[in-house]
C-alpha positions in Angstrom: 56.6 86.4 48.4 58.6 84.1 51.0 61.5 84.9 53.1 63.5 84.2 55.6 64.1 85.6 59.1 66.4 84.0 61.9 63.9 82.4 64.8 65.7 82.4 67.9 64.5 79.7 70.9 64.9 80.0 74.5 63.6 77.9 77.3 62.4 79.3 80.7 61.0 76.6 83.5 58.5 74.7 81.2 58.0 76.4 78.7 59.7 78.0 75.5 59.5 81.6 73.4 60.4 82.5 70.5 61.4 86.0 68.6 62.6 86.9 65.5 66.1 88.6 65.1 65.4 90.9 62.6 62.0 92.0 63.8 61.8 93.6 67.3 58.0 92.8 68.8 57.8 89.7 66.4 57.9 87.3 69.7 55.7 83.8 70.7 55.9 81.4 73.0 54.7 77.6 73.1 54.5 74.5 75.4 57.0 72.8 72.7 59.9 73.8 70.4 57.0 73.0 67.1 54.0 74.9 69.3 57.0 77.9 69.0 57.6 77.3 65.4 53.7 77.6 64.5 52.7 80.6 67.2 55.5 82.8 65.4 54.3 82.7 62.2 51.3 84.2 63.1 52.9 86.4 65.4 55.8 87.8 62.5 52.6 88.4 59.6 50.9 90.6 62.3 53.5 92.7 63.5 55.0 93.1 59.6 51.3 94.1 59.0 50.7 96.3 61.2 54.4 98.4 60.7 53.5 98.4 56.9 50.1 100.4 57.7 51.4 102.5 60.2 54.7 103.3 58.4 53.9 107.2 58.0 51.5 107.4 60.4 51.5 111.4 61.8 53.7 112.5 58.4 51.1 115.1 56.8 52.8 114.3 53.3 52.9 110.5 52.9 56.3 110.1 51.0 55.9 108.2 47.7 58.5 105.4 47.6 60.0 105.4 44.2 61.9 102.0 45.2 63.5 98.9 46.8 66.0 96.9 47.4 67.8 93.6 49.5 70.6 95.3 51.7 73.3 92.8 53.3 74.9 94.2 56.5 77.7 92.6 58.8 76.3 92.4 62.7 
């Protein structure tokens, strides 16, 4: 499955780092605007993957999700 999420660039001195909007810790940085762009995919499948196993981390009764669903809210 593919989607999309909104990469935000920022330069500091020489160099340049990256996070995605919609994921907070999803963050990279590079030497380049396209070292960035590669560094955060990586980056984004790791911290999805990890939140996905940890989810219900603690909970003594894992919830059984009976669903989902695309949401669109206005920021």
């Amino acid at each position: 499955m593919q989607r999309d999420f909104t990469l935000a660039i920022v330069k500091e001195g020489e160099w340049y780092a990256g996070f995605i909007k919609e994921v907070p810790g999803a963050n990279s940085q590079g030497k380049n605007i396209k070292e960035v762009k590669e560094n955060i995919k990586e980056a984004l499948a790791m911290v999805l993957e990890s939140n996905a196993k940890h989810m219900f981390d603690g909970l003594t009764i894992k919830p059984k999700v009976v669903g989902e669903e695309l949401v669109t809210v206005d920021v």
